[in-house]
C-alpha positions in Angstrom: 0.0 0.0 0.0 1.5 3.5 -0.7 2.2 6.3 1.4 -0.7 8.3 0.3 -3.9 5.9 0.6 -1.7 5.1 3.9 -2.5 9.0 5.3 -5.8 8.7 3.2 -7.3 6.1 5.3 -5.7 7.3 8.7 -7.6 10.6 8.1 -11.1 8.9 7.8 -10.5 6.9 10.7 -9.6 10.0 12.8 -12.7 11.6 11.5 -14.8 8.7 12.2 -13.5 8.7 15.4 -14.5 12.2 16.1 -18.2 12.3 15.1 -18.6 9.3 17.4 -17.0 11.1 20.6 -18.8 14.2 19.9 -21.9 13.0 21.1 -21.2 11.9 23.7 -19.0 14.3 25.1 -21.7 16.9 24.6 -24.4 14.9 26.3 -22.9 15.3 29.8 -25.0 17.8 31.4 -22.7 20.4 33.8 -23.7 20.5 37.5 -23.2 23.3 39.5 -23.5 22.4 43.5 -23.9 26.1 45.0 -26.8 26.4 42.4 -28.5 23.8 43.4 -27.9 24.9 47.2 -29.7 28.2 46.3 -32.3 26.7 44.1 -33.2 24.0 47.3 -33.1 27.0 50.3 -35.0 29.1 47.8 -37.9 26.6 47.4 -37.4 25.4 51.1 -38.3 29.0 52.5 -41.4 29.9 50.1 -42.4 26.3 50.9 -42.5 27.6 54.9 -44.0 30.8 54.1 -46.7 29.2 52.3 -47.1 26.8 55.2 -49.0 29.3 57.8 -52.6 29.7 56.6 -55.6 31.3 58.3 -55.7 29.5 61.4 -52.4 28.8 62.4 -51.1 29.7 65.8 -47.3 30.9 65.3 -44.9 31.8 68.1 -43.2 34.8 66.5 -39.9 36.9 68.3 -36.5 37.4 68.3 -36.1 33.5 68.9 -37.7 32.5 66.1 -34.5 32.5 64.2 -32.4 30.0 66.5 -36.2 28.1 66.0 -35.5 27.2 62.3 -37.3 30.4 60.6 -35.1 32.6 58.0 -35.6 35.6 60.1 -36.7 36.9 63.2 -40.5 38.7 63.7 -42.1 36.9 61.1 -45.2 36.1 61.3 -45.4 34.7 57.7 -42.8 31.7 58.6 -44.1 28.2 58.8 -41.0 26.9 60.6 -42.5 28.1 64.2 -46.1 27.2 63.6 -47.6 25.9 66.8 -49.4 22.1 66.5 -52.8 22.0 68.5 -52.8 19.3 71.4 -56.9 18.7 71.2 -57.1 20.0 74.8 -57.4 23.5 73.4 -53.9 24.7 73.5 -51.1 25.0 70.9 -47.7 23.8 71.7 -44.1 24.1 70.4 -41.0 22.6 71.7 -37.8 23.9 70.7 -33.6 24.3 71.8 -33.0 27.9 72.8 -29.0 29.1 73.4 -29.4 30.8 76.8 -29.9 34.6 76.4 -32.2 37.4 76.2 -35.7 37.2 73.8 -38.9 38.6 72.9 -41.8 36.8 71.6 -45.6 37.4 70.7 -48.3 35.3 69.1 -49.5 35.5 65.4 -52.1 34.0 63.6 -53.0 33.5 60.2 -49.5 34.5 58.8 -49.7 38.1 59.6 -49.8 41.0 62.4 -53.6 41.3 62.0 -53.7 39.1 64.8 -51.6 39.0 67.3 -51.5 38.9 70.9 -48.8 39.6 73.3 -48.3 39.7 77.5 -51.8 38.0 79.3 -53.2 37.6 76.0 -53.5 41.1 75.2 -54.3 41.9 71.7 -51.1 43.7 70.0 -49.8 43.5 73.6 -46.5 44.4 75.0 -43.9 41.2 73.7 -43.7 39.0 76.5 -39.7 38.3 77.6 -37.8 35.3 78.3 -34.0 34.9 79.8 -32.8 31.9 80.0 -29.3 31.7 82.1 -28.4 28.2 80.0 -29.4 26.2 76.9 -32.6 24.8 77.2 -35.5 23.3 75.1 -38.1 25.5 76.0 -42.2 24.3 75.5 -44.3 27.5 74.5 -48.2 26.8 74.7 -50.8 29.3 74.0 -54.3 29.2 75.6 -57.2 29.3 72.7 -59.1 30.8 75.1 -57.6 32.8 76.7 -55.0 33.9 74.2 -52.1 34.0 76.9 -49.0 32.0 75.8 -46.8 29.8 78.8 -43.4 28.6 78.4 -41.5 25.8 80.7 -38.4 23.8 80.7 -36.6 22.2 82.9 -35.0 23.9 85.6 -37.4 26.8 85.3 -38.3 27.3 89.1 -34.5 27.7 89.9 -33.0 30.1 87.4 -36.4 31.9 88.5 -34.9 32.7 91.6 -31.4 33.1 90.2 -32.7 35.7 88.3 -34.8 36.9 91.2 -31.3 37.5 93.2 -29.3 38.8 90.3 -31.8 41.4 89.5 -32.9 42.8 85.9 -30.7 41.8 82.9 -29.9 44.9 80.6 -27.8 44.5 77.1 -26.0 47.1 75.1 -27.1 46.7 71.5 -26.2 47.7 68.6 -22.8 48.2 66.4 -21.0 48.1 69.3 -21.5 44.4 70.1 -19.4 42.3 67.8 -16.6 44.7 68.7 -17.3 43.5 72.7 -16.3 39.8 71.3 -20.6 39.1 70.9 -21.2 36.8 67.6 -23.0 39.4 66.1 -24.2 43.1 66.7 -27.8 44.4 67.4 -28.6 40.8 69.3 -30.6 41.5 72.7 -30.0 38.0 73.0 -26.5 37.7 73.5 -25.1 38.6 76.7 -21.6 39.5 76.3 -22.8 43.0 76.3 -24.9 43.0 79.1 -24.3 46.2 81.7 -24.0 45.8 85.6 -26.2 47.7 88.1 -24.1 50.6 89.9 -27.1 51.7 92.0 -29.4 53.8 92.0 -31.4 52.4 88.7 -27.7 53.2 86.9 -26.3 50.7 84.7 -22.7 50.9 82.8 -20.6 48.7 80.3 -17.0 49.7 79.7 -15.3 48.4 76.8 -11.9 46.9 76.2 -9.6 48.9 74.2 
């Protein structure tokens, strides 16, 4: 065989050879993991924002976040609704960091409804300080409209707190800069001011 049907048919096998791996090179999809990520948590939170509807009882505050919600004060967040018991109470269980909150009562997904301390309507929030970690049971009172919490250990951080006296936290910009995870958290108490009589409290920060 000469040299030229030699390079001939070496050329129409590398051709050959190339329309075949085309294919199948261009059939493998690209995946891209942060993408999917997003795409998931986006569907994940309107699936929880869908999830209150008109008569849903949810415990709304600035724990709601540590609760599994996206963010704090919103009413519109499935992730704290409360599940009735039949015995004419709503109840929700969840692990709270110890700290500092604020909480109310929504229903139906937004502020039309709401009710705060002794089952006021648009009542003052109602507090809770707890001195360690704790899973905390909330349960609000159809009736009534008052909401409860309890956990264990409950009666005696009552009266640690009864000795200690009133908890008071400097908030703001200041507070990561005091060593506290993040700033404008009432929760954390890294920042929190001691008494100096008098009703007077002070903080001094570290240079």
């Amino acid at each position: 065989m000469d040299r030229n049907k030699i390079l001939s048919r070496a050329i129409g096998m590398s051709l050959t050879f190339g329309l075949l791996a085309v294919p199948f090179a261009t059939s493998i999809p690209a995946v891209c993991p942060a993408a999917e990520a997003a795409a998931a948590q986006t569907t994940n939170a309107a699936a929880k924002a869908a999830a209150v509807q008109k008569e849903d009882v949810v415990l709304v505050g600035s724990l709601q976040d540590e609760l599994g919600a996206a963010k704090e004060w919103d009413p519109a967040d499935g992730a704290t609704i409360m599940k009735p018991d039949g015995k004419g109470h709503h109840v929700l269980t969840g692990h709270l960091p110890k700290g500092n909150y604020d909480f109310k009562i929504a229903v139906g997904g937004s502020w039309d409804v709401n009710y705060g301390a002794n089952g006021e309507a648009n009542g003052k929030n109602i507090a809770l300080r707890l001195l360690k970690d704790h899973d905390v049971t909330f349960t609000y009172d159809d009736a009534t409209h008052a909401v409860t919490y309890d956990y264990a250990g409950k009666d005696a951080e009552a009266k640690a707190l009864a000795a200690e006296g009133r908890s008071i936290v400097l908030t703001g910009t200041v507070q990561s800069k005091a060593g506290a995870a993040k700033d404008w958290d009432p929760s954390d108490t890294t920042t929190r001011m001691k008494a100096i009589g008098h009703d007077f409290y002070s903080y001094k920060m570290k240079r």
